[in-house]
DRENVOGU-552830 format. One record per residue (C-alpha): x, y, z; residue in one letter. Coordinates in pm, whole numbers. Layout:
c1|c2|c3|r
X|Y|Z|A
...
***
This chain:
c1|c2|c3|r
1051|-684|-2794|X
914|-1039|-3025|X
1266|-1200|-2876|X
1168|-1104|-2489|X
808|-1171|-2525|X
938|-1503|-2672|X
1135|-1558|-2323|X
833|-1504|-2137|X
574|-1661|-2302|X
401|-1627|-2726|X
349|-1337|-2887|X
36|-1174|-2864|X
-113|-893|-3070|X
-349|-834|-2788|X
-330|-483|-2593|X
-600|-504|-2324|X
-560|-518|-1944|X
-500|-862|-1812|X
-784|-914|-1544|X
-696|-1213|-1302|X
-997|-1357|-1246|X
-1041|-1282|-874|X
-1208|-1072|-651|X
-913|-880|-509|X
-811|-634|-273|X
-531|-359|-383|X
-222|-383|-351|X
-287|-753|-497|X
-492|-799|-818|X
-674|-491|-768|X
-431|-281|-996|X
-444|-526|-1335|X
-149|-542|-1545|X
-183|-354|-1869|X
-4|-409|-2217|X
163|-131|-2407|X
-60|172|-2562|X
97|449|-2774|X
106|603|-2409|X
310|311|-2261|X
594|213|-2410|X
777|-145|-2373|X
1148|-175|-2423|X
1356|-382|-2636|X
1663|-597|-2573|X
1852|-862|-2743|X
2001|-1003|-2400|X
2078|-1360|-2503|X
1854|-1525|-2244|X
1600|-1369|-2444|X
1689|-1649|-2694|X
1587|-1935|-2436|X
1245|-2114|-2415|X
957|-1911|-2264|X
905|-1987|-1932|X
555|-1886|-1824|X
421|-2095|-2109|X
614|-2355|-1987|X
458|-2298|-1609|X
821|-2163|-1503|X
900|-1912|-1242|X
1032|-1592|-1439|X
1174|-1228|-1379|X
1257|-900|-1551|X
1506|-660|-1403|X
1561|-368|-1478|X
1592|38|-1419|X
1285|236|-1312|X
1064|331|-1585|X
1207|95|-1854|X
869|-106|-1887|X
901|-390|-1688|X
562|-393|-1602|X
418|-318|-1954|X
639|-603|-2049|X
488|-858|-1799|X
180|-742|-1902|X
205|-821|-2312|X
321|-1209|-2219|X
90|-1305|-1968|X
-137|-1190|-2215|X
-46|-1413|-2442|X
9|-1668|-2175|X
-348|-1652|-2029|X
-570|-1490|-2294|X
-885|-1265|-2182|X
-1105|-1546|-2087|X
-1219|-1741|-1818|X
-1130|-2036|-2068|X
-814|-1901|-2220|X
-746|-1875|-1812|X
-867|-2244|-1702|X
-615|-2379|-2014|X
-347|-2175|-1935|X
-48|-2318|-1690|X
-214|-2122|-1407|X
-578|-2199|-1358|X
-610|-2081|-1024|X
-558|-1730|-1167|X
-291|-1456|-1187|X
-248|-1187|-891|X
-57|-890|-826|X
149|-780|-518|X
211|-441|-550|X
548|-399|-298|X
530|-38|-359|X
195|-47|-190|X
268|-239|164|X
635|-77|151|X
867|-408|130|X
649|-459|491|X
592|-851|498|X
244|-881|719|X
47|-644|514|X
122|-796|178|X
53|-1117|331|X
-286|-1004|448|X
-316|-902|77|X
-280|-1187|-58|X
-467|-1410|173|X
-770|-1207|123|X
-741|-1213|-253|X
-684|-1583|-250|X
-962|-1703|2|X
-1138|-1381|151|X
-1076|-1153|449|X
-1295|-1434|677|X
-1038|-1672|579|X
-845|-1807|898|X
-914|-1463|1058|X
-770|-1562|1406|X
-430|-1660|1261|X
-102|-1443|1156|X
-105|-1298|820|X
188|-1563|726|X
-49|-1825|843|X
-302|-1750|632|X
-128|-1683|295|X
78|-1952|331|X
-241|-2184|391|X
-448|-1946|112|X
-159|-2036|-151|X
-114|-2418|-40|X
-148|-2610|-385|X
-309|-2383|-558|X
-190|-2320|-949|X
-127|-1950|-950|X
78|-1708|-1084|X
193|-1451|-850|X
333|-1097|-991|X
544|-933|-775|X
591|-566|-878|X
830|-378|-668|X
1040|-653|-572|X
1332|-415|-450|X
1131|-294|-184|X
1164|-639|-7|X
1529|-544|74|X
1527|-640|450|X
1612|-307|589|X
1429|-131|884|X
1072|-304|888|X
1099|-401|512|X
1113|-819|455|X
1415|-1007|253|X
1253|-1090|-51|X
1337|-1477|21|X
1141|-1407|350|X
845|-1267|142|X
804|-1524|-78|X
848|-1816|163|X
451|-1876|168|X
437|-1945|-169|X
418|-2338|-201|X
556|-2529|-482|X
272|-2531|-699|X
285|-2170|-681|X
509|-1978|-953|X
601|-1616|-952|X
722|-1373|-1195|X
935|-1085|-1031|X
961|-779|-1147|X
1263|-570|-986|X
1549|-344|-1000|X
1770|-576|-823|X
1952|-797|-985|X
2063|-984|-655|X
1732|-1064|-613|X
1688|-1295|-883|X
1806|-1656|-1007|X
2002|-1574|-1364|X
1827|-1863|-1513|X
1506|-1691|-1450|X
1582|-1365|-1487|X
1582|-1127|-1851|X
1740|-801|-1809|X
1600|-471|-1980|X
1909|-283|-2028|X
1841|-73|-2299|X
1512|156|-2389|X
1331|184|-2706|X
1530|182|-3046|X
1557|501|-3270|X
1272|407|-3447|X
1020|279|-3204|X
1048|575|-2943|X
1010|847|-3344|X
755|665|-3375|X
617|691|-3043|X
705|1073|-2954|X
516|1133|-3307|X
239|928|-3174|X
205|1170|-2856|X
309|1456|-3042|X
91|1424|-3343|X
400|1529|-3542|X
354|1870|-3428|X
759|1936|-3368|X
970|2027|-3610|X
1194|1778|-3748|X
1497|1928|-3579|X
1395|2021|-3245|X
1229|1635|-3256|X
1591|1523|-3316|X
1737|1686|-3043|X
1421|1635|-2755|X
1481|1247|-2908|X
1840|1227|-2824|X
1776|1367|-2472|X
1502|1115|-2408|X
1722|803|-2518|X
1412|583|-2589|X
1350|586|-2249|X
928|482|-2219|X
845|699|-1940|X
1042|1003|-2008|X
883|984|-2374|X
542|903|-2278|X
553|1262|-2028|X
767|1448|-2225|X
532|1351|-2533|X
197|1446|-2356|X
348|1776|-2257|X
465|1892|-2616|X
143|1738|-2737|X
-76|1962|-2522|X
57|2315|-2693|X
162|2514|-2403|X
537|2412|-2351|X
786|2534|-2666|X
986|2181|-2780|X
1243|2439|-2863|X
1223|2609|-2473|X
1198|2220|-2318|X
1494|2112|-2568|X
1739|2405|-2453|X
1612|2417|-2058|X
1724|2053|-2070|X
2021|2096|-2247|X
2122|2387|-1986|X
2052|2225|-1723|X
2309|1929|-1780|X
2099|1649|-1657|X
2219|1322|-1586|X
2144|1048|-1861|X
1828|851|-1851|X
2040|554|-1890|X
2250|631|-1586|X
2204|348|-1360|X
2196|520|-1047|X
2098|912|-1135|X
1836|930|-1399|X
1531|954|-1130|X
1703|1312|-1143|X
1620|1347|-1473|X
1285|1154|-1458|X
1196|1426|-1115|X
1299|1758|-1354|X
1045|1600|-1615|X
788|1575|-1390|X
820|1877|-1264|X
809|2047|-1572|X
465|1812|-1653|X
309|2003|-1373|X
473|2360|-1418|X
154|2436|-1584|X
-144|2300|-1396|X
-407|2511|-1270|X
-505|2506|-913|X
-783|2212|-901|X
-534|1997|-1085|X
-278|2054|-852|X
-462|2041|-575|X
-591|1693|-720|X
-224|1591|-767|X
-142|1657|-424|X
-475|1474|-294|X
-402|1150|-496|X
-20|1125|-373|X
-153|1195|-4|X
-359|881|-72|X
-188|531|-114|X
-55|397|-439|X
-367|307|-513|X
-737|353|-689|X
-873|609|-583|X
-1253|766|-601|X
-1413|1026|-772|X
-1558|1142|-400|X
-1170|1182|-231|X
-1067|1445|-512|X
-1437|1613|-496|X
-1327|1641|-84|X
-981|1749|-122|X
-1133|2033|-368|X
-1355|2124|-118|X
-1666|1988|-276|X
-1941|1840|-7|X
-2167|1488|-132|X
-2064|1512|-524|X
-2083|1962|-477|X
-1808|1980|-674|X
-1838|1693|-884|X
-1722|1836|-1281|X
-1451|2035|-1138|X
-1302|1714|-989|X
-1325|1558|-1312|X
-1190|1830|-1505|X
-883|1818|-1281|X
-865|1443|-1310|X
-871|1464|-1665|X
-603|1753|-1719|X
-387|1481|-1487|X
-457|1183|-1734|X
-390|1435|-1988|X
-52|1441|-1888|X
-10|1101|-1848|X
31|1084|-1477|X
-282|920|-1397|X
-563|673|-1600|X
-886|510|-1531|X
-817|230|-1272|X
-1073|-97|-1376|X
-1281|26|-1091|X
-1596|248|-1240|X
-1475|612|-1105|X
-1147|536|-1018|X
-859|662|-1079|X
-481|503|-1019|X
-141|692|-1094|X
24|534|-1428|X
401|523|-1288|X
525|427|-931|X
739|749|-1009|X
488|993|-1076|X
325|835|-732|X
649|938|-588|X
701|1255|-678|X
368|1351|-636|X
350|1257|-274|X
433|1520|-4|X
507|1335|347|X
615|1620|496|X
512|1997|464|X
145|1893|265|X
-129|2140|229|X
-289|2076|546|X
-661|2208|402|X
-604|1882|186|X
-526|1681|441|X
-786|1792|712|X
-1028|1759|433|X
-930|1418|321|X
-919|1301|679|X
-1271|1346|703|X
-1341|1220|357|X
-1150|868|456|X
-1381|869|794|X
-1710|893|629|X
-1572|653|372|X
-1456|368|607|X
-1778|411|837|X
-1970|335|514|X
-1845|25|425|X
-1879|-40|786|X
-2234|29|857|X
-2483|-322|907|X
-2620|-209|565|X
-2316|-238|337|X
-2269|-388|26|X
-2129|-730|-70|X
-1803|-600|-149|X
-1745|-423|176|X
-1419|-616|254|X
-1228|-520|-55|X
-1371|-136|-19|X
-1216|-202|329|X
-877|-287|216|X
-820|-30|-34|X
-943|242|215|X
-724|107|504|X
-420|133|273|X
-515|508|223|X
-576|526|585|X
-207|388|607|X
-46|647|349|X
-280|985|498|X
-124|945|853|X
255|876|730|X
194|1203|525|X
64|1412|856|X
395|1579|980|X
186|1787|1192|X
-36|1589|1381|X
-367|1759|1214|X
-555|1427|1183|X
-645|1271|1516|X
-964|1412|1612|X
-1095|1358|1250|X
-903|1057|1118|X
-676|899|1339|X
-851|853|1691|X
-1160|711|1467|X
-968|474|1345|X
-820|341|1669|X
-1150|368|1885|X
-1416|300|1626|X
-1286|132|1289|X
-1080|-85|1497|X
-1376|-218|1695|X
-1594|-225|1437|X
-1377|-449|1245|X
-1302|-664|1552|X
-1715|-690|1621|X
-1660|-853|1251|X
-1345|-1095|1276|X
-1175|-907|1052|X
-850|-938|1231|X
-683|-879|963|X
-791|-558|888|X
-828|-430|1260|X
-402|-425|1239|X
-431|-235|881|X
-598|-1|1090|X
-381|-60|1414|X
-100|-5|1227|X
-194|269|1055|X
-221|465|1373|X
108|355|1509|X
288|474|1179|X
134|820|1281|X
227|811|1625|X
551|760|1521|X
594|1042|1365|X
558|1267|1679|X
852|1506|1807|X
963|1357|2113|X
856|1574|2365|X
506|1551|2191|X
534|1180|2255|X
630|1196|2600|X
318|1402|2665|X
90|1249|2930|X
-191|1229|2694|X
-34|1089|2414|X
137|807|2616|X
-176|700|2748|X
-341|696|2383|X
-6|442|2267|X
-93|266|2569|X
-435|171|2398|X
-320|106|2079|X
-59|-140|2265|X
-273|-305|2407|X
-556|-344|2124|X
-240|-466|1886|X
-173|-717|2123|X
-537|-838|2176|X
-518|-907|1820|X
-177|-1071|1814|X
-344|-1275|2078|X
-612|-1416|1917|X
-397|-1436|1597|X
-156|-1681|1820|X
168|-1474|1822|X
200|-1542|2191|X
547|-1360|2240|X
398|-1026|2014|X
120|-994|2272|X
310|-1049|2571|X
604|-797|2425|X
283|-544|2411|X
109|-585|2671|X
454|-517|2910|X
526|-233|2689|X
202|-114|2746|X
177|-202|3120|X
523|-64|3197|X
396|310|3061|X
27|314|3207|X
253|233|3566|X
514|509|3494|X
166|707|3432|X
-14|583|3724|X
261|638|3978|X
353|981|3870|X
12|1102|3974|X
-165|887|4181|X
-413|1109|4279|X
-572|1009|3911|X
-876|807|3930|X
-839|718|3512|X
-470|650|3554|X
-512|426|3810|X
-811|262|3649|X
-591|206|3347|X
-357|69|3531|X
-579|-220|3706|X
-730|-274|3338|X
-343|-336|3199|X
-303|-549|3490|X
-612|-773|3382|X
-462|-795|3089|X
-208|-931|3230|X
-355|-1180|3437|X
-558|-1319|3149|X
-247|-1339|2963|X
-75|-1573|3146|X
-393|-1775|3318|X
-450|-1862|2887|X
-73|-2014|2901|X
-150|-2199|3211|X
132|-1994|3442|X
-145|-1966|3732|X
65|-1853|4007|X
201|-1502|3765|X
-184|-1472|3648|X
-277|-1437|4012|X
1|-1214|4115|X
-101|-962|3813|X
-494|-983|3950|X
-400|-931|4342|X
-257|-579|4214|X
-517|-523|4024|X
-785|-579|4313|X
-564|-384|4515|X
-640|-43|4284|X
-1003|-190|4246|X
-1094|-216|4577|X
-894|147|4673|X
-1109|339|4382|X
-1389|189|4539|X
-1347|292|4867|X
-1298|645|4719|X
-1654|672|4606|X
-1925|332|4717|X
-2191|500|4451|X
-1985|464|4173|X
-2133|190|3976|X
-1878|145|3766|X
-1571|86|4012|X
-1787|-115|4234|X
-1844|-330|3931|X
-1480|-375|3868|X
-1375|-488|4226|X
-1637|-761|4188|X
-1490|-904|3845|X
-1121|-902|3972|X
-1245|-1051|4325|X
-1367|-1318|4066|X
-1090|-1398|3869|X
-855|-1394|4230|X
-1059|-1654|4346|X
-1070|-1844|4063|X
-691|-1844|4022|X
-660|-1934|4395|X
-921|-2252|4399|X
***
């Protein structure tokens, strides 16, 4: 551990969390970095490039690889530590002034725009170039700025599907900028930046710790054997230690189960999440029903903290009704080891992207939970809405739009729209576009599009349902619009345009459909009269007069569609003078 610590940066006896000083929003900063406890364990190695001079001292990009669970993170923790000390002092002397932050990829899914959203809030604030891409305005956040950037996760940025190549990630970062990566990819990395953690805890240090967890209440042979089928790996100890410490599992029973089950090793490179899955499981063999309900709630939320109020909901609890039983289920959960205190007063976080992961249900959920959290996330998300809200209303914002995010992917069913999901896309949406936050009006945008596509496809070729992606077409490309990705809108709006016609001409004797229609057309016409291509703008408004001026005719006392013919007359003559 003293020769890897040395390769990062100097030993430190130090063992709080490491707070970058900035406000933050999760997924970035949010979720601090925290050195080893008895209950996280860091691993050692003698890899030779442990031998070389420190590097974040030294102001030097750095990264750890290695295996899931191995303490990469606890590692990082322990030498920026050291590196930046627990001041705002320590902080200003260290090599990174500006502060340290932390991009959880785990979080925005290896998805590029998100996590830059992330971290251009963190850096400069969610009002911060708020009509620009997210790229924009983390590349422009992180322009000269002396940072350090932690990237946890990096092997989510693997390029497939809607993921980003890490290099593609990380090209906002300027050159005053440095990063340390933490990933299980070894491609990812530059070898004379990169330490690898190949091997877990010696003998000695994970006795030491399993006694530590245990409070040497296993006999000395049964501790042998559970110690040989752990391998000194940190995580595996640190559960498999807070479930012989609580009493109610035989070492004996766990030692033999194990044994007879012929698990893979916990060194295997490519099999021991097996292993690391049967552990948890057994971890939660014995939870009563609040606790597991809890569990389920908190992996149906995102990777990340998490109130007091959302478990009180998913329990069934109404304004704090259910308060204590919450917190006894929290509790039995940190108990375990599966979840802590997050650095947020009342909030909790999971301790392990694993446990995250095997605690989260995207398919077949308990859809009480669900339904229950659904309405818990509205009321939440209208309250840091409301005129009246508190300072730090944008970062509430963030962290609640990333369990917006994470609630839909996990509703297989389609449960949530009338509670959750259509409030985001009519109300939250607006609301947050009545505030600039562009930003966060895609979090939410997206968010309902990663539900929607979800849907069986004869659900999504529904009438109904088209019309409803038709919206949220449209409203991402008002955004992408403003934000100045002119080929994103335009790719939307014809999506969208092509579907409301499809809709339109199937049943024409539709009033809405046709109004829909003429408003997509407007669209349109807008479009290209803002890039100057006059003669398509007016083309898209004739048609649109054309439906206008029919509804009209239809019915002369409706306000409303008299109204309309007289705004597109407008705009016709304006694009023919």
């Amino acid at each position: 551990m003293g020769d890897l610590l040395e390769w990062l940066g100097p030993h430190s006896a130090g063992s709080r969390s490491l707070h970058s000083r900035r406000t933050s929003a999760h997924g970035l900063g949010r979720q601090t970095l925290t050195a080893p406890n008895p209950g996280r364990a860091t691993p050692v190695t003698n890899h030779p490039q442990a031998r070389t001079p420190n590097r974040l001292s030294a102001g030097e990009n750095a990264a750890v690889v290695g295996p899931a669970g191995l303490g990469k993170t606890a590692l990082a923790a322990k030498a920026l530590l050291a590196v930046v000390g627990h001041t705002p002092q320590t902080l200003a002397a260290s090599p990174f002034p500006g502060g340290v932050v932390f991009l959880d990829l785990y979080t925005f899914h290896g998805e590029a725009q998100p996590a830059w959203g992330a971290l251009a809030n963190t850096l400069a604030g969610p009002d911060f170039m708020p009509d620009s891409p997210a790229k924009n305005r983390a590349t422009e956040a992180c322009r000269g700025r002396r940072i350090l950037v932690v990237i946890e996760g990096g092997e989510e940025a693997d390029g497939a599907g809607k993921r980003a190549g890490i290099n593609e990630l990380l090209s906002v970062l300027s050159p005053q900028n440095r990063r340390l990566l933490l990933t299980r990819q070894i491609t990812q990395t530059v070898p004379a930046e990169t330490v690898k953690l190949e091997h877990a805890l010696q003998p000695a240090d994970a006795a030491r710790l399993l006694d530590s967890l245990t409070q040497g209440r296993v006999m000395a042979d049964v501790r042998d054997r559970v110690l040989a089928l752990l391998e000194g790996h940190p995580l595996a100890l640190t559960w498999a230690g807070n479930l012989l410490a609580r009493g109610d599992e035989s070492p004996q029973q766990l030692a033999g189960d194990w044994e007879h089950e012929s698990l893979p090793s916990l060194s295997h490179p490519m099999q021991a999440q097996h292993t690391l899955k049967w552990l948890f499981d057994r971890s939660v063999r014995g939870l009563d029903d609040p606790a597991r309900k809890a569990l389920e709630a908190a992996g149906l939320l995102a990777r990340a903290p998490f109130p007091l109020a959302a478990i009180d909901a998913a329990l069934g609890g109404s304004d704090g009704g259910n308060e204590k039983g919450a917190r006894d289920a929290l509790r039995s959960l940190v108990q375990r080891g599966l979840l802590r205190l997050a650095d947020v007063p009342d909030q909790w976080e999971f301790t392990h992207v694993l446990g995250y992961r095997f605690a989260r249900k995207e398919s077949g959920s308990d859809a009480v939970i669900r339904e229950r959290l659904g309405a818990w996330l509205h009321g939440h998300l209208a309250k840091a809405l409301a005129p009246d809200a508190a300072a730090e209303g944008p970062l509430v914002l963030s962290g609640a739009l990333e369990h917006l995010g994470a609630l839909l992917r996990a509703d297989d069913d389609q449960r949530l729209w009338r509670p959750l999901a259509k409030r985001a896309l009519y109300e939250i949406a607006d609301r947050l576009e009545d505030l600039g936050r562009l930003g966060q009006v895609m979090l939410a945008l997206d968010a309902v599009a990663g539900w929607m596509e979800r849907f069986p496809a004869n659900k999504a070729a529904q009438p109904e349902w088209l019309h409803e992606n038709t919206v949220l077409k449209i409203d991402q490309a008002d955004v992408l619009l403003e934000q100045g990705d002119l080929k994103g809108a335009l790719g939307a709006y014809r999506e969208s345009e092509a579907v409301i016609r499809r809709l339109a001409e199937a049943d024409p004797s539709n009033a809405a459909r046709q109004r829909d229609l003429s408003f997509s057309l407007t669209r349109m016409a807008q479009f290209h009269e803002q890039q100057g291509k006059r003669s398509e703008a007016l083309d898209f408004a004739e048609q649109s007069l054309a439906i206008d001026e029919r509804l009209a005719a239809l019915d002369p006392t409706n306000v409303t569609w008299q109204r309309d013919v007289e705004i597109t007359r407008a705009m016709v003559a304006r694009l023919r003078g």
